[in-house]
C-alpha positions as CSV (number, residue, x, y, z in Angstrom):
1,X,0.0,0.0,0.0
2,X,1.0,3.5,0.0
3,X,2.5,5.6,2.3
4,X,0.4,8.3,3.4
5,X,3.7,10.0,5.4
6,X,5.2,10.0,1.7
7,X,2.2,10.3,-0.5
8,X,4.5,13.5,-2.2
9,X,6.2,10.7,-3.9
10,X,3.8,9.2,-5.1
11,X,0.8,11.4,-6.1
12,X,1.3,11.7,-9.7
13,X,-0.1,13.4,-11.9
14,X,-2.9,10.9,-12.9
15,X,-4.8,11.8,-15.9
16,X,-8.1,11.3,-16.2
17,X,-9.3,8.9,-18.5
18,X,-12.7,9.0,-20.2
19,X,-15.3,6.1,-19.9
20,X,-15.3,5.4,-23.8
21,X,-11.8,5.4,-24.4
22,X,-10.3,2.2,-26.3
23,X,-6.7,1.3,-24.4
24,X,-6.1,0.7,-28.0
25,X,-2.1,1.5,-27.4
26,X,-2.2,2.1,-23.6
27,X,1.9,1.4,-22.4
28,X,3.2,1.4,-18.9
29,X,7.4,1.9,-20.0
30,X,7.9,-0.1,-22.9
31,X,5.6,-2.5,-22.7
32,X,1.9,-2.9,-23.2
33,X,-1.0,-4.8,-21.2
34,X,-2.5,-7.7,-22.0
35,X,-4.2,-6.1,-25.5
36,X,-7.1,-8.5,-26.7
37,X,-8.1,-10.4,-23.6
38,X,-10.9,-12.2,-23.2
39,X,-11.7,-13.4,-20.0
40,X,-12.7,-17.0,-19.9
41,X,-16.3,-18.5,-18.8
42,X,-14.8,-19.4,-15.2
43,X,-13.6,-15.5,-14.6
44,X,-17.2,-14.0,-15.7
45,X,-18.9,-16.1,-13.1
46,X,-15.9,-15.5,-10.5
47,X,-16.7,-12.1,-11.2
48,X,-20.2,-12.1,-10.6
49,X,-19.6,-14.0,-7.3
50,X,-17.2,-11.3,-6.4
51,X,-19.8,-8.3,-7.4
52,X,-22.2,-10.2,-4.7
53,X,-19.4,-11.2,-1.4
54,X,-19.2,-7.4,-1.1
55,X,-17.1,-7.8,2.0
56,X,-13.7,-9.0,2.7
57,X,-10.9,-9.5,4.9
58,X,-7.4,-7.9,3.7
59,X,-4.5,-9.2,6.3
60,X,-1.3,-7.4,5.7
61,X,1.4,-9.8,7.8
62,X,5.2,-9.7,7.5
63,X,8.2,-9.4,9.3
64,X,6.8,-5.2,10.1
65,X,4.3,-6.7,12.3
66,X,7.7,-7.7,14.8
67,X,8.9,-3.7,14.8
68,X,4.7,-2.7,15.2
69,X,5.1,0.8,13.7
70,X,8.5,1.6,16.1
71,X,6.3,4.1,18.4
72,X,4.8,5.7,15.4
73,X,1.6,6.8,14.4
74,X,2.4,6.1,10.6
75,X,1.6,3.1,8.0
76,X,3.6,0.1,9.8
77,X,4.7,-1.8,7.1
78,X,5.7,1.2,5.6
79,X,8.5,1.1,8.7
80,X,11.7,-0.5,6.3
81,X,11.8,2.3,4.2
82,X,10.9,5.4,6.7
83,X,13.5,4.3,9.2
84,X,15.9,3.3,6.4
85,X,17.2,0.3,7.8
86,X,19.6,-1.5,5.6
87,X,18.8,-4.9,5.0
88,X,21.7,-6.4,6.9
89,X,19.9,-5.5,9.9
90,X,16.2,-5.9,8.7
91,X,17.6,-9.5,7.5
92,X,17.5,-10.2,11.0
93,X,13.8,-9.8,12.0
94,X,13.0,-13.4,10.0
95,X,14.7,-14.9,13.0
96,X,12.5,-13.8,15.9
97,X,9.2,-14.1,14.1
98,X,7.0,-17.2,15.7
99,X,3.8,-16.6,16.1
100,X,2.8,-19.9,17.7
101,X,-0.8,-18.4,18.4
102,X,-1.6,-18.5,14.9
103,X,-4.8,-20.2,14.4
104,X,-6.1,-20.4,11.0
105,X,-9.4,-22.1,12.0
106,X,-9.6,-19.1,14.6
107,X,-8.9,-16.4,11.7
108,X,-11.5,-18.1,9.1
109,X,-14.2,-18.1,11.5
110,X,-14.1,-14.8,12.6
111,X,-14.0,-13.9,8.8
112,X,-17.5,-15.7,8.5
113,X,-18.7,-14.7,11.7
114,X,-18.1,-11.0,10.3
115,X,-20.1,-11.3,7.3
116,X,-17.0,-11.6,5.6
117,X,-16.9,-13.8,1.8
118,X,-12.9,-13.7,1.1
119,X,-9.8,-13.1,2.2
120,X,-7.1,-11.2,1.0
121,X,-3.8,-11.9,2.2
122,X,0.2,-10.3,1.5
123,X,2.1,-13.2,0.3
124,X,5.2,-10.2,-0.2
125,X,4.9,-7.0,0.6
126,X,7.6,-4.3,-0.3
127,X,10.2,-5.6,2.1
128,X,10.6,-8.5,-0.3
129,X,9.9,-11.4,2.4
130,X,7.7,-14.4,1.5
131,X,4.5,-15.3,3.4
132,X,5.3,-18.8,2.1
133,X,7.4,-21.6,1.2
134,X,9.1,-20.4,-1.7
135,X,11.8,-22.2,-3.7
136,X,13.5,-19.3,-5.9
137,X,13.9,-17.7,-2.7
138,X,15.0,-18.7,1.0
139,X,13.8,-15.3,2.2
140,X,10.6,-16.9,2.8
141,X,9.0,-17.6,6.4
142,X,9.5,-21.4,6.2
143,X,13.5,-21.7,5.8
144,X,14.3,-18.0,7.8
145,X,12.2,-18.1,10.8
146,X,12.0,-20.6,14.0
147,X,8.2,-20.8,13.2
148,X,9.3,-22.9,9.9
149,X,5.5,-23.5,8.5
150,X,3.9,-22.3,5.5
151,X,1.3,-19.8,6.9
152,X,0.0,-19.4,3.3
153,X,-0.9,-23.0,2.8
154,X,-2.0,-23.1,6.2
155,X,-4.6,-20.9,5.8
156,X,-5.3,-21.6,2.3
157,X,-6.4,-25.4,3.8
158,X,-8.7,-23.7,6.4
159,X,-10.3,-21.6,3.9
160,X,-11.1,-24.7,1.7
161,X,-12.3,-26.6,4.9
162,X,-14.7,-23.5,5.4
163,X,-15.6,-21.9,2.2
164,X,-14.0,-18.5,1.9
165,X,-12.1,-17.5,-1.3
166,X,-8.6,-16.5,-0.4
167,X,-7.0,-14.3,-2.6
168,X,-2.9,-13.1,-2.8
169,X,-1.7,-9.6,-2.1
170,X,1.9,-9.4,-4.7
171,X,3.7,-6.4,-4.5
172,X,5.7,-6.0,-7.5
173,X,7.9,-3.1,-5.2
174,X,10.6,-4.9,-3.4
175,X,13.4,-2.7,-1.1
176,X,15.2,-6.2,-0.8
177,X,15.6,-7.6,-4.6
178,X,19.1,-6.5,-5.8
179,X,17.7,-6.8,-9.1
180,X,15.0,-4.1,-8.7
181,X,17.2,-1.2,-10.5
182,X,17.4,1.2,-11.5
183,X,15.5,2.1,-7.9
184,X,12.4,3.8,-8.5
185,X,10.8,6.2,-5.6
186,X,11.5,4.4,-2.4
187,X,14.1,2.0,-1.2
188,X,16.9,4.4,-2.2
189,X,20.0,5.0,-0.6
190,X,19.9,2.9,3.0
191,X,19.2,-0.9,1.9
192,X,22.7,-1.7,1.0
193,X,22.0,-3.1,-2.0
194,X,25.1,-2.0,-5.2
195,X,23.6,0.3,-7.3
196,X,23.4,-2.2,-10.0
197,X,21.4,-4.7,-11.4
198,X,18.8,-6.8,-14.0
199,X,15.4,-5.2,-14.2
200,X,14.2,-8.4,-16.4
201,X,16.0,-10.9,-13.7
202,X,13.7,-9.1,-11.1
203,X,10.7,-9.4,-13.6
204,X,11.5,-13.1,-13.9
205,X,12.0,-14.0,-10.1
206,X,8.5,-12.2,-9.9
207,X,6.7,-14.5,-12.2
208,X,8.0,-17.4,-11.1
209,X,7.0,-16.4,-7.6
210,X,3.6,-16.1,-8.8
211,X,3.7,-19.3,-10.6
212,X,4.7,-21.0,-7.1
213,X,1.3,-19.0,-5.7
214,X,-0.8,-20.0,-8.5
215,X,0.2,-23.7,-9.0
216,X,1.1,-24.8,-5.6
217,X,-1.9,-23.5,-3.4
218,X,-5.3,-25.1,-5.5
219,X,-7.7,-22.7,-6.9
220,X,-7.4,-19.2,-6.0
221,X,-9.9,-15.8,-5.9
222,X,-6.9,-14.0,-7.4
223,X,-4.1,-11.9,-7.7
224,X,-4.2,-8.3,-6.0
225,X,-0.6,-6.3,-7.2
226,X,0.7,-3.4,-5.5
227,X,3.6,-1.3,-5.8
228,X,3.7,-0.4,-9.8
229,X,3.3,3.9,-8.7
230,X,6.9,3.2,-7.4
231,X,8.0,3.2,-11.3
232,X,5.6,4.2,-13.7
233,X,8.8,4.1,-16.6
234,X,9.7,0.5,-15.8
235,X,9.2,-1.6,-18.5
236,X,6.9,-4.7,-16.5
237,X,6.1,-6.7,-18.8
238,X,2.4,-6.9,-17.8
239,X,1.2,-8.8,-21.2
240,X,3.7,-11.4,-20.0
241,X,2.5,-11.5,-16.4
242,X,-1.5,-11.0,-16.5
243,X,-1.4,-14.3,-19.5
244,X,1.0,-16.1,-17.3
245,X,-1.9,-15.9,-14.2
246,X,-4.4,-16.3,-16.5
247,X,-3.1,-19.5,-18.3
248,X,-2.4,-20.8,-14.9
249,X,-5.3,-20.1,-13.4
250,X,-8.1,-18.6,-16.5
251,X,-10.5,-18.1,-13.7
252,X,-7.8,-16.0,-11.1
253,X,-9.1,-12.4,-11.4
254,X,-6.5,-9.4,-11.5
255,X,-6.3,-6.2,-9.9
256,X,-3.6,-3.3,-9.4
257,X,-3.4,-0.8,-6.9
258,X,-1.7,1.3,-9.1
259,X,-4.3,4.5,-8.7
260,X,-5.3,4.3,-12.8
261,X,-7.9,3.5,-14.9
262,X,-7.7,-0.1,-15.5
263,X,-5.5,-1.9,-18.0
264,X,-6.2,-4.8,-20.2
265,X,-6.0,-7.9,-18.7
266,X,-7.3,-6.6,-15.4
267,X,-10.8,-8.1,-14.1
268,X,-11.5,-5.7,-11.3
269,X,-10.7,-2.2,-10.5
270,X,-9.7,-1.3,-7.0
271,X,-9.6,1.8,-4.6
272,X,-7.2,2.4,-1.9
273,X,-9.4,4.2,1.5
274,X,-11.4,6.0,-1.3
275,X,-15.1,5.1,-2.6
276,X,-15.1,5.0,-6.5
277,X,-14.3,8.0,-7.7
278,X,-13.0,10.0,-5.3
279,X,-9.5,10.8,-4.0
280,X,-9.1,12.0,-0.5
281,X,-5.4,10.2,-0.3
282,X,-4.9,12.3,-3.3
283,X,-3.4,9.7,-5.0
284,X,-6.9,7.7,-6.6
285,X,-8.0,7.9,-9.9
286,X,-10.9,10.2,-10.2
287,X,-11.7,9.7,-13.5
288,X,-14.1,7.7,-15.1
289,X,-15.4,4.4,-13.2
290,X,-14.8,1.1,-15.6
291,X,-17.1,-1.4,-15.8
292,X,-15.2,-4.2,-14.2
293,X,-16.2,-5.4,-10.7
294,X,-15.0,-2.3,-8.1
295,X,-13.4,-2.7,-4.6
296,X,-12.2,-0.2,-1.9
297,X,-9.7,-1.3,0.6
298,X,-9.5,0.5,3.8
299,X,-8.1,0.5,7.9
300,X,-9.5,0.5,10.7
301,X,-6.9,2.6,11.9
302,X,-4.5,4.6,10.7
303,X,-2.6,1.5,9.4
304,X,-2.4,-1.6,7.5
305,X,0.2,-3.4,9.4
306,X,0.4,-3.8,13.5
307,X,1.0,-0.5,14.5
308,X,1.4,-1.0,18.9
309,X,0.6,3.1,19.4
310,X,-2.5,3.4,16.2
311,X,-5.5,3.1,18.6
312,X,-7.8,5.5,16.2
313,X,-9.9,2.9,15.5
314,X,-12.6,3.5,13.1
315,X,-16.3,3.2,15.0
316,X,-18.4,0.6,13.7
317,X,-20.6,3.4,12.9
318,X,-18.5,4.5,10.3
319,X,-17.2,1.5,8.6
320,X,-20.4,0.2,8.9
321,X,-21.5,3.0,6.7
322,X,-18.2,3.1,4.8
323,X,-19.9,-0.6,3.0
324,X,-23.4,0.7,2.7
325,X,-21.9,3.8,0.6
326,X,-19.5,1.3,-1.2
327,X,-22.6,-1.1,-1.8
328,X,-24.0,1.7,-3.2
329,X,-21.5,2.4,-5.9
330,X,-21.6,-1.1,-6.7
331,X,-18.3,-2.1,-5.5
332,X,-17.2,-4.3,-2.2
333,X,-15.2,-3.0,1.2
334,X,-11.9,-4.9,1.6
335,X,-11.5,-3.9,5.3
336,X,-7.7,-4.8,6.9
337,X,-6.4,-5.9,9.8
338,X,-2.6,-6.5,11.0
339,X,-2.2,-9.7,13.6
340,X,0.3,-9.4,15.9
341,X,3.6,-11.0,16.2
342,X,2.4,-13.8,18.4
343,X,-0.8,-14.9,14.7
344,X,-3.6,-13.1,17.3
345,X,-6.1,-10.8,15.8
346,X,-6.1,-7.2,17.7
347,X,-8.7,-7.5,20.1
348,X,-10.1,-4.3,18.8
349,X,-10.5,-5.4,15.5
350,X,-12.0,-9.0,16.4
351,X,-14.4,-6.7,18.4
352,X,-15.4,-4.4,15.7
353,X,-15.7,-7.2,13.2
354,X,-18.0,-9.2,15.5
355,X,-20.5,-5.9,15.5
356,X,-20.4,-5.6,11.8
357,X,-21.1,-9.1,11.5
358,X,-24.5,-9.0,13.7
359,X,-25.5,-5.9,12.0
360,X,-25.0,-8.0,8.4
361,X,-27.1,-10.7,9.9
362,X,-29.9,-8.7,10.4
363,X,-29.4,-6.5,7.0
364,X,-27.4,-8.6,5.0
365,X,-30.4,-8.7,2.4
366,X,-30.0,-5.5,1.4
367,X,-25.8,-5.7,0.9
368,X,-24.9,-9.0,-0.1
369,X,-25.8,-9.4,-4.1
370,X,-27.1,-5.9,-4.8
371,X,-25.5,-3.5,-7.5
372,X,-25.7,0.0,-7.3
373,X,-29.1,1.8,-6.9
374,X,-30.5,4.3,-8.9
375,X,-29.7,7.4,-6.1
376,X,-26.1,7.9,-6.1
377,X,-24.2,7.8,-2.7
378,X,-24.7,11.4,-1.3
379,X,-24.1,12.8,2.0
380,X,-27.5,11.5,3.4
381,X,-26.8,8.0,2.3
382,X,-26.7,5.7,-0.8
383,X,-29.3,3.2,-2.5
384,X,-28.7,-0.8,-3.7
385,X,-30.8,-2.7,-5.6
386,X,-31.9,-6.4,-6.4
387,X,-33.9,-7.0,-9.2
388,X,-37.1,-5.0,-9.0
389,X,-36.7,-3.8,-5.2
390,X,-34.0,-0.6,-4.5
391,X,-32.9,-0.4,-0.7
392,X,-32.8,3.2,0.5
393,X,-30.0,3.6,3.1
394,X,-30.6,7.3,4.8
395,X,-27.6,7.0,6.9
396,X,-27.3,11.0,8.1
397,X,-30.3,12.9,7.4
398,X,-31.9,15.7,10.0
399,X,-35.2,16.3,8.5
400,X,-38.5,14.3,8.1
401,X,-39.3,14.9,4.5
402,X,-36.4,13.5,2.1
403,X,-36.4,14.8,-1.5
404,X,-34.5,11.9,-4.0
405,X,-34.8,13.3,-7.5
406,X,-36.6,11.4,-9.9
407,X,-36.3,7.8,-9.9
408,X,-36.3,5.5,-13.0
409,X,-40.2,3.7,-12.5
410,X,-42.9,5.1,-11.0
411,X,-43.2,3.6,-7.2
412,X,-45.7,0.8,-6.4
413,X,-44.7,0.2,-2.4
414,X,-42.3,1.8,0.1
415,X,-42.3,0.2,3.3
416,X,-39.4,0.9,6.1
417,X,-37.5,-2.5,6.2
418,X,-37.7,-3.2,9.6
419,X,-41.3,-3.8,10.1
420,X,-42.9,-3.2,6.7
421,X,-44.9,-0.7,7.8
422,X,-45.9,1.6,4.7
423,X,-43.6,4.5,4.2
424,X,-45.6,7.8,3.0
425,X,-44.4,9.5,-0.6
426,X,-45.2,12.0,-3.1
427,X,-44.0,11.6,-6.5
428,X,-43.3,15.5,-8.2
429,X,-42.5,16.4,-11.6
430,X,-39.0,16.9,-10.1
431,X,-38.3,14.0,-8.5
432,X,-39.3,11.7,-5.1
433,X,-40.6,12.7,-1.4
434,X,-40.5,10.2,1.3
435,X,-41.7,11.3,4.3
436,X,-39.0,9.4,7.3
437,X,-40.4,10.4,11.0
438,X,-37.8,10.6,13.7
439,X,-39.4,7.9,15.1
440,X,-38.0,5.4,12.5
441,X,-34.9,6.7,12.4
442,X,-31.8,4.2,13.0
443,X,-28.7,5.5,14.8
444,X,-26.8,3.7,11.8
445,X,-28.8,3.0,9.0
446,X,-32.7,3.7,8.1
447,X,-33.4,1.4,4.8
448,X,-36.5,1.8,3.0
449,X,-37.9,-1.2,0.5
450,X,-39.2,0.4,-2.6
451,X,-40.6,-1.7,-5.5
452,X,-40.8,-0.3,-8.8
């Protein structure tokens, strides 16, 4: 993910693209995309399961989670690169990591207890380190750490076992890889690393990393790259990479965090702590919104790895809200957590996921395989909709009377959700009046059922 400490790096300027526009020739460096894709019968349908989990678990777990954000407040992960420290010393972190507390069964039912229908999990992030038993690489968790188990495989079983979708978190930065050079915006200067190296060597130990993920593991959700905003001249040889997954695995679905519109050979577009659309990191694309499956990812504090000292944590309020809006935009909230050192789950995150969860049991209807409604997400709230019936969600509205523009069909029945009692409206020339009293107001969410 991106730093939000060094966002200056990395907030470039974007351009935005319009919704019509062909990719005919679209390059990243000196090579293209994967031009003429066709995504196979499996990915449509993986894709239309995806548009309907619209909830997930992102877990961001390496070796950062040992140094928990070093007493700061920033992104923890972030921590190899904002404390420059070389990789002699980082090197050394593999060797106190054993979190003999992991519990995979533990971790998977919590994700279902949530609400949650996937997983998304860093099998490398940028300080180059494994999440799994890799064999064009040692720096992986089973050959440098006393813990010596595959924690990819080991959750990948329990996910089987219980039926959630695990996909892999790839970050194509690395601050360890002596091949990555030229050096692009981070990792400069402090790793140790000779200013020297094979940019196609790197490209190769990347793709046969991801061959190891995508032919070693069973049948995967996907593929979710980060990391490409740290060189935007690099020549990456996507075409090469995006067939490579898709041979491997034709129904793996592909997505970059790389803050653009996205490129052929991608099957979702994603978000980073933005709704579709809108860029208050200041690094998302605000252009136009593709019609692949959408996803935001956000925190539910300030960080995506353990930070000790990061106790902002987002109310359930809020995130709660954060999925309706997203739900309402069509796309799905990938919401993170960081375990601890020892493979627990934050108490406070367990907690807030267990609230969500309840809240999804009781609502879940008007979430879980919805598209967007026909009231864009506003201030006051947002609108889904499942074949005939649109859900209003008035999340923050003061008045009684609530004026939503015109609606596509006329209206046969409102009714509030809860207890299907009739909800009172006047259809104008201009547009829709539903009439909400304060006494059917919900602290977090007030859904009306309208049939048209």
């Amino acid at each position: 993910m991106q730093d939000s400490q060094s966002s200056k790096l990395k907030s470039m300027n974007v351009k935005k693209v319009l919704a019509g526009l062909l990719f005919s020739s679209l390059l990243i460096g000196n090579v293209s995309a994967q031009q003429g894709y066709q995504p196979s019968e499996k990915n449509l349908q993986n894709r239309e399961w995806f548009q309907n989990a619209k909830f997930g678990l992102f877990i961001h777990w390496g070796m950062y989670c040992q140094l928990a954000g070093g007493g700061n407040q920033g992104i923890a992960e972030w921590i190899m690169n904002d404390r420059k420290i070389p990789i002699k010393q980082y090197e050394k972190l593999p060797g106190f990591f054993n979190p003999v507390s992991f519990n995979p069964a533990e971790w998977v039912s919590m994700v279902k207890k949530a609400g949650m229908k996937y997983i998304t999990i860093t099998s490398k992030h940028h300080e180059g380190f494994a999440m799994y038993d890799s064999k064009v690489s040692d720096y992986n968790v089973v050959k440098r750490t006393p813990y010596g188990k595959d924690i990819i495989k080991m959750l990948k079983d329990e996910c089987d076992k219980q039926g959630i979708k695990l996909f892999f978190y790839y970050s194509q930065l690395d601050w360890h890889h002596p091949d990555y050079f030229p050096r692009g915006n981070t990792g400069q200067g402090f790793t140790g690393r000779p200013e020297k190296g094979d940019w196609n060597k790197y490209i190769d130990y990347m793709n046969a990393q991801l061959t190891e993920l995508l032919t070693n593991y069973g049948e995967v959700g996907g593929i979710w790259f980060d990391g490409m905003w740290d060189k935007w001249d690099a020549p990456w040889r996507l075409d090469e990479t995006y067939a490579l997954i898709h041979k491997l695995q034709p129904g793996a679905m592909i997505g970059s965090n790389h803050h653009k519109f996205p490129f052929p050979g991608e099957d979702f577009q994603m978000y980073e702590r933005d709704l579709p659309g809108e860029n208050s990191m200041g690094f998302n694309h605000t252009g136009a919104v593709s019609d692949l499956p959408l996803e935001m990812c956000e925190t539910m504090n300030g960080s995506w790895g353990f930070n000790l000292v990061d106790t902002g944590y987002k109310s359930t309020k809020q995130l709660l809200q954060t999925l309706i809006k997203a739900s309402g935009y069509g796309a799905n909230l990938l919401l993170n957590t960081g375990p601890m050192p020892s493979g627990k789950i934050q108490p406070e995150n367990v907690d807030t996921l267990m609230v969500v969860g309840k809240w999804l049991d009781k609502y879940g209807e008007t979430i879980y395989g919805t598209r967007k409604g026909p009231v864009k997400p506003t201030t006051w709230g947002a609108s889904t909709q499942k074949g005939s019936i649109t859900y209003l969600h008035v999340l923050n509205y003061g008045d009684e009377n609530l004026f939503v523009g015109k609606l596509p069909k006329k209206i046969k029945s409102a009714k509030f959700y809860d207890d299907k009692t009739p909800v009172k409206f006047k259809e104008t020339e201009y547009g829709v009046i539903l009439n909400i009293p304060a006494s059917k107001k919900k602290s977090i969410d007030t859904i009306l059922e309208i049939e048209m």
